[in-house]
Structures are given as structure tokens and as C-alpha cells.
C-alpha positions as protocol buffer text, in pm:
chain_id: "A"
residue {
  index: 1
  type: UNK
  ca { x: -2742 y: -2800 z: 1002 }
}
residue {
  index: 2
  type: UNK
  ca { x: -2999 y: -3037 z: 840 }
}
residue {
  index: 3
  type: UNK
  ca { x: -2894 y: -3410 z: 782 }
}
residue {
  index: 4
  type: UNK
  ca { x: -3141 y: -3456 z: 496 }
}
residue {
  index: 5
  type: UNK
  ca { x: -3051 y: -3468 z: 105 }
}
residue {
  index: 6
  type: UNK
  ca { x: -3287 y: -3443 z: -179 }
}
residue {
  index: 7
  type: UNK
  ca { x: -3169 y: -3589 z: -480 }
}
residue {
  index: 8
  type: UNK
  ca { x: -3335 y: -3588 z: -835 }
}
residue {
  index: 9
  type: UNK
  ca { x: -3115 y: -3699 z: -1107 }
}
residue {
  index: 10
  type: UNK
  ca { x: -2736 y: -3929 z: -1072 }
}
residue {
  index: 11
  type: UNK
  ca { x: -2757 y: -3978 z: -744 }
}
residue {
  index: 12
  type: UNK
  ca { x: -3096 y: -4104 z: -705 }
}
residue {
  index: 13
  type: UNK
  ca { x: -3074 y: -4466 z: -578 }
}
residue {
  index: 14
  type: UNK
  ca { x: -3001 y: -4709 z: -865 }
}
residue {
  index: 15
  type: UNK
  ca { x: -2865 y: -4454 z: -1093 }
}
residue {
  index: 16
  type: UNK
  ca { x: -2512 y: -4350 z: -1276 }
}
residue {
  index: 17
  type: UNK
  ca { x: -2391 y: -4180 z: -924 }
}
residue {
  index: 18
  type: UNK
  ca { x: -2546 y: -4374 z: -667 }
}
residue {
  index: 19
  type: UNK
  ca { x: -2217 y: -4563 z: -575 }
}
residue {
  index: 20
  type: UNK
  ca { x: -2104 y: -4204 z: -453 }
}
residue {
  index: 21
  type: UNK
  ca { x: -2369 y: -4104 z: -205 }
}
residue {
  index: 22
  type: UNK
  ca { x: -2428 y: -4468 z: -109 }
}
residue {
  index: 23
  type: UNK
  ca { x: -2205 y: -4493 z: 171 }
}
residue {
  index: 24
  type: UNK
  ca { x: -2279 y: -4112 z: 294 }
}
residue {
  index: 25
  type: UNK
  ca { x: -2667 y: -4208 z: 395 }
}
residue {
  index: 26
  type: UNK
  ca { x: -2830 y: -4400 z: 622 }
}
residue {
  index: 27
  type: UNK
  ca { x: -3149 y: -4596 z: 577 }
}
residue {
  index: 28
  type: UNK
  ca { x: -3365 y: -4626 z: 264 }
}
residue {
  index: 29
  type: UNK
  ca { x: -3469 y: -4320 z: 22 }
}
residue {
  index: 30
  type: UNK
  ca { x: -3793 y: -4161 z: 162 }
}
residue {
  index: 31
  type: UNK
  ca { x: -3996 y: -4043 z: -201 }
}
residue {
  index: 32
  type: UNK
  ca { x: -4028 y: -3672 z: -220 }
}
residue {
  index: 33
  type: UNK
  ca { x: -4167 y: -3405 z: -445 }
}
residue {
  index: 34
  type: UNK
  ca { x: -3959 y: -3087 z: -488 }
}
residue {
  index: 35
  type: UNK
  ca { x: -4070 y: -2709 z: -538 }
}
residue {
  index: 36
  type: UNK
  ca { x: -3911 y: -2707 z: -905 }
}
residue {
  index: 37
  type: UNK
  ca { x: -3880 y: -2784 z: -1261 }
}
residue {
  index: 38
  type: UNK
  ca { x: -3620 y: -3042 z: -1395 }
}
residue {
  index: 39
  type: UNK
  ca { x: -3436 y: -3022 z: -1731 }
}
residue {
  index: 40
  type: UNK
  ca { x: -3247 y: -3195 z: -1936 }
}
residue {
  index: 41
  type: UNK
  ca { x: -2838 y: -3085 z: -1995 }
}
residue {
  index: 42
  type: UNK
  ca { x: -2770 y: -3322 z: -2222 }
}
residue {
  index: 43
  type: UNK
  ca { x: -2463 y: -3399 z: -2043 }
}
residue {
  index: 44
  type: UNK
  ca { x: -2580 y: -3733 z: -1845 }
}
residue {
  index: 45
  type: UNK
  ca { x: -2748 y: -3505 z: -1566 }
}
residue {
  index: 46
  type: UNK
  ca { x: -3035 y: -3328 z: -1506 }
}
residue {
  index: 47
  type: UNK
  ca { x: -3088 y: -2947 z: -1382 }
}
residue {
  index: 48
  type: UNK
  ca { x: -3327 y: -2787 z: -1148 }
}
residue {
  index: 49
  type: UNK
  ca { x: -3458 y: -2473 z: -1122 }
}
residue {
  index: 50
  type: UNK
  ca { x: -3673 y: -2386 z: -785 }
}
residue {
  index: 51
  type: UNK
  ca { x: -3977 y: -2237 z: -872 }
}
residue {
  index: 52
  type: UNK
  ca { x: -4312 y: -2254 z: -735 }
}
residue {
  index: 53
  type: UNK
  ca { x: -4559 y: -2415 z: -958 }
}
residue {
  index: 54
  type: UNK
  ca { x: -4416 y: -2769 z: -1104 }
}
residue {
  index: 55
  type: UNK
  ca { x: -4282 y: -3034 z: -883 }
}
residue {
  index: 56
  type: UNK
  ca { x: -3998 y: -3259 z: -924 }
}
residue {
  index: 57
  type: UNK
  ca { x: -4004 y: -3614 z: -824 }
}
residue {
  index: 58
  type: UNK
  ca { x: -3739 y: -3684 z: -559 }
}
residue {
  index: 59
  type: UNK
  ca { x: -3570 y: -3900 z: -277 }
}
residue {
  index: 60
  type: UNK
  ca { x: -3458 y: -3801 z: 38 }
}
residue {
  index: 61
  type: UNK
  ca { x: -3222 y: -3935 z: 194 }
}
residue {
  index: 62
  type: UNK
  ca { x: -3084 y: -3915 z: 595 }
}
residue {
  index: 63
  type: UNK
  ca { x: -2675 y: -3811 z: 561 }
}
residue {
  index: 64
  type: UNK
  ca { x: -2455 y: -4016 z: 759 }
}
residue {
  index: 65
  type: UNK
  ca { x: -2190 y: -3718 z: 839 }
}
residue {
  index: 66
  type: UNK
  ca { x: -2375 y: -3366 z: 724 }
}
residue {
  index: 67
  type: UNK
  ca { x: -1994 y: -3217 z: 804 }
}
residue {
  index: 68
  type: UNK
  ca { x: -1814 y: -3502 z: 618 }
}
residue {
  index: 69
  type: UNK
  ca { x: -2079 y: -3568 z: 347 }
}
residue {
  index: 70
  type: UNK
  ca { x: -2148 y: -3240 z: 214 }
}
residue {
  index: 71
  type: UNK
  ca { x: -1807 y: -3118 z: 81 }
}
residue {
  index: 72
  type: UNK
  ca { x: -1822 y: -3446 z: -95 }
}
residue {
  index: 73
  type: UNK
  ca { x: -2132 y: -3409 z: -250 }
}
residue {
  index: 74
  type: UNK
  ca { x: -2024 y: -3009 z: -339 }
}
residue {
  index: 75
  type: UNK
  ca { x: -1746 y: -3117 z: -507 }
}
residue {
  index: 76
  type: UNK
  ca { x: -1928 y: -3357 z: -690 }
}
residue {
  index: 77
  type: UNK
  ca { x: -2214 y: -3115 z: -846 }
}
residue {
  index: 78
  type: UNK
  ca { x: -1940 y: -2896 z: -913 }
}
residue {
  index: 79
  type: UNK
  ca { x: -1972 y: -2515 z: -991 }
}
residue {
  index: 80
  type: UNK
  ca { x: -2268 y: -2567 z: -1276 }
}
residue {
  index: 81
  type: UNK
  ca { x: -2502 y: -2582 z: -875 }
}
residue {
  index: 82
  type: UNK
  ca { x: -2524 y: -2451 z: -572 }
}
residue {
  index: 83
  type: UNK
  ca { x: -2642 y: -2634 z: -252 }
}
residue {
  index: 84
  type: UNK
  ca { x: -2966 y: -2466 z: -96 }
}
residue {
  index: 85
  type: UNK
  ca { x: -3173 y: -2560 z: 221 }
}
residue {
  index: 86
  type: UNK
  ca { x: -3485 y: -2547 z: 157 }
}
residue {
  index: 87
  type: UNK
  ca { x: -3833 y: -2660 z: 372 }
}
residue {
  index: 88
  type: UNK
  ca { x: -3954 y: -2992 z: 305 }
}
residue {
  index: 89
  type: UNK
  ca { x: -4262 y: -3229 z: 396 }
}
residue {
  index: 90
  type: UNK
  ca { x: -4215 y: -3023 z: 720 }
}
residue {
  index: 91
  type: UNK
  ca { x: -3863 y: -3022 z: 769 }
}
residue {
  index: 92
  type: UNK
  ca { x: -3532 y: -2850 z: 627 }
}
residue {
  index: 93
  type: UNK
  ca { x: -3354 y: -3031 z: 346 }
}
residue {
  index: 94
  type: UNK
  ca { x: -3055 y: -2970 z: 109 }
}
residue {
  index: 95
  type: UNK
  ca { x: -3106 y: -2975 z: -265 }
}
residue {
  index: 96
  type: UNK
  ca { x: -2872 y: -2884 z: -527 }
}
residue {
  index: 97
  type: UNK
  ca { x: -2946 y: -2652 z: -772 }
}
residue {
  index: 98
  type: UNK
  ca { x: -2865 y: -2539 z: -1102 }
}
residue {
  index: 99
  type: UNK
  ca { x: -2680 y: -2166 z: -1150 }
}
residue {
  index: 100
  type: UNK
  ca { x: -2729 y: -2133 z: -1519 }
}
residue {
  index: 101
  type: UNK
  ca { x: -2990 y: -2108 z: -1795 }
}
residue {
  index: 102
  type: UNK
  ca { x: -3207 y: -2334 z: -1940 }
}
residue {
  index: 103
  type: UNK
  ca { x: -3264 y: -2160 z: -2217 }
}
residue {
  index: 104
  type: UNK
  ca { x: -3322 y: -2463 z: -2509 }
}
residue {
  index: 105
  type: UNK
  ca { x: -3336 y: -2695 z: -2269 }
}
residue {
  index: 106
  type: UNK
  ca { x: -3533 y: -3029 z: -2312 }
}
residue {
  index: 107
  type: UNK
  ca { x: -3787 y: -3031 z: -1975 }
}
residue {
  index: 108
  type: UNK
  ca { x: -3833 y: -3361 z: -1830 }
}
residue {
  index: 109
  type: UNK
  ca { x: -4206 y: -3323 z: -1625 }
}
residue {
  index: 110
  type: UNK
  ca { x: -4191 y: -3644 z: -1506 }
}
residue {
  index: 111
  type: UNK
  ca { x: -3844 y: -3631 z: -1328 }
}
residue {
  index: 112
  type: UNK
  ca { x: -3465 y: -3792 z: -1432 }
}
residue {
  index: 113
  type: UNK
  ca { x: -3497 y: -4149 z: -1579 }
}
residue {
  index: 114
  type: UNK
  ca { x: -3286 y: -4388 z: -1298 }
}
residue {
  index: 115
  type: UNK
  ca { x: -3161 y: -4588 z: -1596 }
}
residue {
  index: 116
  type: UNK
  ca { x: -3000 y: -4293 z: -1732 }
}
């Protein structure tokens, strides 16, 4: 089981969610750039779609407890995302991603604003 997270939008360090994963890493965020586009919900977080050609801005992050953190975190992103491990910089990494359509959705090409 990988210990790495990639996050992209509320739980990035510094933003609305951060308090939540805080205590779940270890170490500082490592930047990262993931195989995806990012969107705008409207609803105070962001969804990504996997796809080859665009790249989201990211950090990664080392989890504390993979066996203890991750049903947190899945209860967190809820059933709008699924978790996924993907390959990155060389090395496996979970990412959650978005199940539904984004269809009218505002794209955000330069990843999730950390103020937001």
C-alpha cells in the first residue's frame, strides 16, 4: 500500500481543509504535477478528471498511518470521488478523483486557489 497522498484542492496545505489532513502526514508537502484536468464545482472544491494531456498542480504529501488515514480521508471526499493509485515522479501515489461530469463546468488550468 503506498503512503503517499496527492492533494489538489481543500486539502492542499493552507487551505479550507488542511486542519483535517494536517495531523495524518508527516513532513512538508513535496510540489507535484498530476496527469489531469481540474474544475471548478462551485461548491468550495475542485474536481479532477485523469486524463493524459493537461496537468494539475499538486502536493504530495507522506501519510502518517496509510491504514488509519485513508478511511478518513474517504469519508471526507465522500461519494462525488473515488480514491485511485496512480504512478507518480517515479513512485505510486493516491489521488482522489471525481465520478461525475463536468459538463458546464468552469476549468481552472492553473490549479485550486489555496485561499479558496
Amino acid at each position: 500500500m503506498s503512503d503517499r497522498i496527492a492533494v489538489y484542492g481543500t486539502l492542499q496545505s493552507g487551505a479550507a481543509a488542511w486542519q483535517l489532513l494536517a495531523p495524518l502526514v508527516i513532513g512538508p508537502a513535496e510540489p507535484a504535477s498530476l496527469p489531469g484536468a481540474l474544475y471548478d464545482t462551485e461548491c468550495g472544491y475542485p474536481a479532477l478528471k485523469l486524463d493524459g494531456v493537461s496537468r494539475v498542480p499538486a502536493q504530495v504529501f507522506r501519510l502518517r498511518d496509510p491504514d488509519r488515514a485513508l478511511p478518513v480521508l474517504d469519508e471526507y471526499e465522500g461519494p462525488e470521488y473515488e480514491r485511485r493509485r496512480i504512478e507518480l515522479d517515479g513512485g505510486a501515489c493516491w489521488v482522489y478523483v471525481w465520478l461525475g461530469p463536468v459538463t458546464g463546468m468552469r476549468p481552472l488550468p492553473h490549479g485550486w486557489p489555496v485561499g479558496a
